[in-house]
C-alpha positions as a printed NumPy array, in Angstrom:
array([[ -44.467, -221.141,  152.674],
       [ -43.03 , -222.907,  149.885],
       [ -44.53 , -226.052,  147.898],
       [ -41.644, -227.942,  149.009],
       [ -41.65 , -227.348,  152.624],
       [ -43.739, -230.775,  153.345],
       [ -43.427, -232.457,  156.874],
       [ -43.117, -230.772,  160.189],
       [ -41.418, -227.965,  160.223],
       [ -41.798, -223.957,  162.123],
       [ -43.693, -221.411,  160.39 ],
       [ -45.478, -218.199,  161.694],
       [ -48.924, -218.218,  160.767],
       [ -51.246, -215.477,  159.492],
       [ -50.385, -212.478,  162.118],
       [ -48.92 , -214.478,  164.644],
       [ -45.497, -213.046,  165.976],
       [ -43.868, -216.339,  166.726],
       [ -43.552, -219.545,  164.963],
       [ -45.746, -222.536,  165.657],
       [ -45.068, -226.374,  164.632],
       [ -46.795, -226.836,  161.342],
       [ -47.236, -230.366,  159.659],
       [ -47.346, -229.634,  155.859],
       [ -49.366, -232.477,  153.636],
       [ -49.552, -232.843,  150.167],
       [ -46.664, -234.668,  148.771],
       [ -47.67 , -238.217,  149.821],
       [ -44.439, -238.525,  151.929],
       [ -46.074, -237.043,  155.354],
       [ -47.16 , -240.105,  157.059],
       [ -50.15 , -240.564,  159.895],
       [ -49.999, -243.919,  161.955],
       [ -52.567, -244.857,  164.529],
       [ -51.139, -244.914,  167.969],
       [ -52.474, -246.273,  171.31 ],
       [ -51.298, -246.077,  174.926],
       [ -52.066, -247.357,  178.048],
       [ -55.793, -248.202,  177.51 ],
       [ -57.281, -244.932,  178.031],
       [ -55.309, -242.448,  175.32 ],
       [ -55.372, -243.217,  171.443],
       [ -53.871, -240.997,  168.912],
       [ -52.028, -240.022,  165.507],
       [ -48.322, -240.04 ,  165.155],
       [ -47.263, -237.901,  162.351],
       [ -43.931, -238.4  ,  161.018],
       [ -42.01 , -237.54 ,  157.481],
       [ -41.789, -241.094,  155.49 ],
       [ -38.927, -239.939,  153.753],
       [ -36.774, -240.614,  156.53 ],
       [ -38.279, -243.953,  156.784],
       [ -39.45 , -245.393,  153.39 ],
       [ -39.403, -242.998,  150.105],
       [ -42.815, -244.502,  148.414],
       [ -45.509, -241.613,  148.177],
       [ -48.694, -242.337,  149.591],
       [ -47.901, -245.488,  151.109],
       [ -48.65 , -247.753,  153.818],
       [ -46.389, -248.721,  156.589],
       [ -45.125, -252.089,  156.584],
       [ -43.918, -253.206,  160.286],
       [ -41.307, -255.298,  159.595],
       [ -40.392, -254.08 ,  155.792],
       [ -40.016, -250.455,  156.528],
       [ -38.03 , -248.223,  159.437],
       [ -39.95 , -248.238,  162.881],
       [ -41.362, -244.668,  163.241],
       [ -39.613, -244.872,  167.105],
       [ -36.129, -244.492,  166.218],
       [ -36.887, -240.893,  164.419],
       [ -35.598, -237.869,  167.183],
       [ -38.594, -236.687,  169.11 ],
       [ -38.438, -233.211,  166.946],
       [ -39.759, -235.607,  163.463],
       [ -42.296, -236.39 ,  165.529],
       [ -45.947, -235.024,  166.41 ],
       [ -48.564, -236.679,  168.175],
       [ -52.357, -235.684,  168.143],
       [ -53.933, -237.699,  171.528],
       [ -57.321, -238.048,  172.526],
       [ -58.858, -239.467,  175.68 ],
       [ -62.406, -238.67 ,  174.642],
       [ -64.119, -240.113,  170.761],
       [ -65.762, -236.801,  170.959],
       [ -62.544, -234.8  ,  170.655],
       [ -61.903, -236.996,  167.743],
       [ -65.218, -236.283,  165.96 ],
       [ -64.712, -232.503,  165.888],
       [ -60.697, -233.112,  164.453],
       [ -62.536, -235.304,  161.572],
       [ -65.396, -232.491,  160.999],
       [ -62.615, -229.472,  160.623],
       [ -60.28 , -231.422,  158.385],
       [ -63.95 , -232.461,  155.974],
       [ -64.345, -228.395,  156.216],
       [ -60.768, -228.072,  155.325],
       [ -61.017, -230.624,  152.396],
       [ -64.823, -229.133,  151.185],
       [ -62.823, -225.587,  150.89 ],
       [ -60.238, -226.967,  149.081],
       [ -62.645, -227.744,  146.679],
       [ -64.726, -224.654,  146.928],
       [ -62.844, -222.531,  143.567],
       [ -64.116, -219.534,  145.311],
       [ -62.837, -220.034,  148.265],
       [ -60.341, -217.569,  150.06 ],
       [ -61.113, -215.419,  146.695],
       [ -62.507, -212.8  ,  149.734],
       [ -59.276, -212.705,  152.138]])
């Protein structure tokens, strides 16, 4: 995978023989936005902010910036939880992911 290859895009992973829909952070232009519907299910939409603002890092600005909605459903991925538990475990892998990101010896076995 290359360093520019940020946002969603399909990659085969490790051994696996077909591609999966990745979502590729790092350049500050892959944006996460809280979503909610009907009461029960709350989520993540994640979305490439180049197509809708071209500030790195940056907040969304209803109103200023280009509603998420009008992208095509394919520069679009939604994470959706109907139970704070599920939501818990998401928040402990991605601290694992961060803490081995930080580890300098980590992956220095694979």
């Amino acid at each position: 995978m290359n360093k520019s290859d940020y946002g969603i895009t399909k990659f085969k992973v490790g051994d696996d023989v077909v591609e999966s829909t990745i979502v590729k952070f790092g350049d500050g232009l892959t944006r996460v936005s809280t979503c909610f519907w009907d009461g029960e299910l709350s989520g993540v939409q994640l979305c490439r902010s180049d197509k809708l603002q071209n500030t790195p890092f940056a907040k969304f600005n209803p109103g200023e910036d280009r509603d998420p909605n009008t992208l095509l459903d394919d520069d679009k991925v939604y994470l959706v939880f109907d139970n704070e538990k599920s939501i818990d475990i998401v928040i402990a892998q991605l601290q694992e992911a961060r803490d081995n990101m930080r580890d300098p010896d980590y992956g220095k076995d694979l």
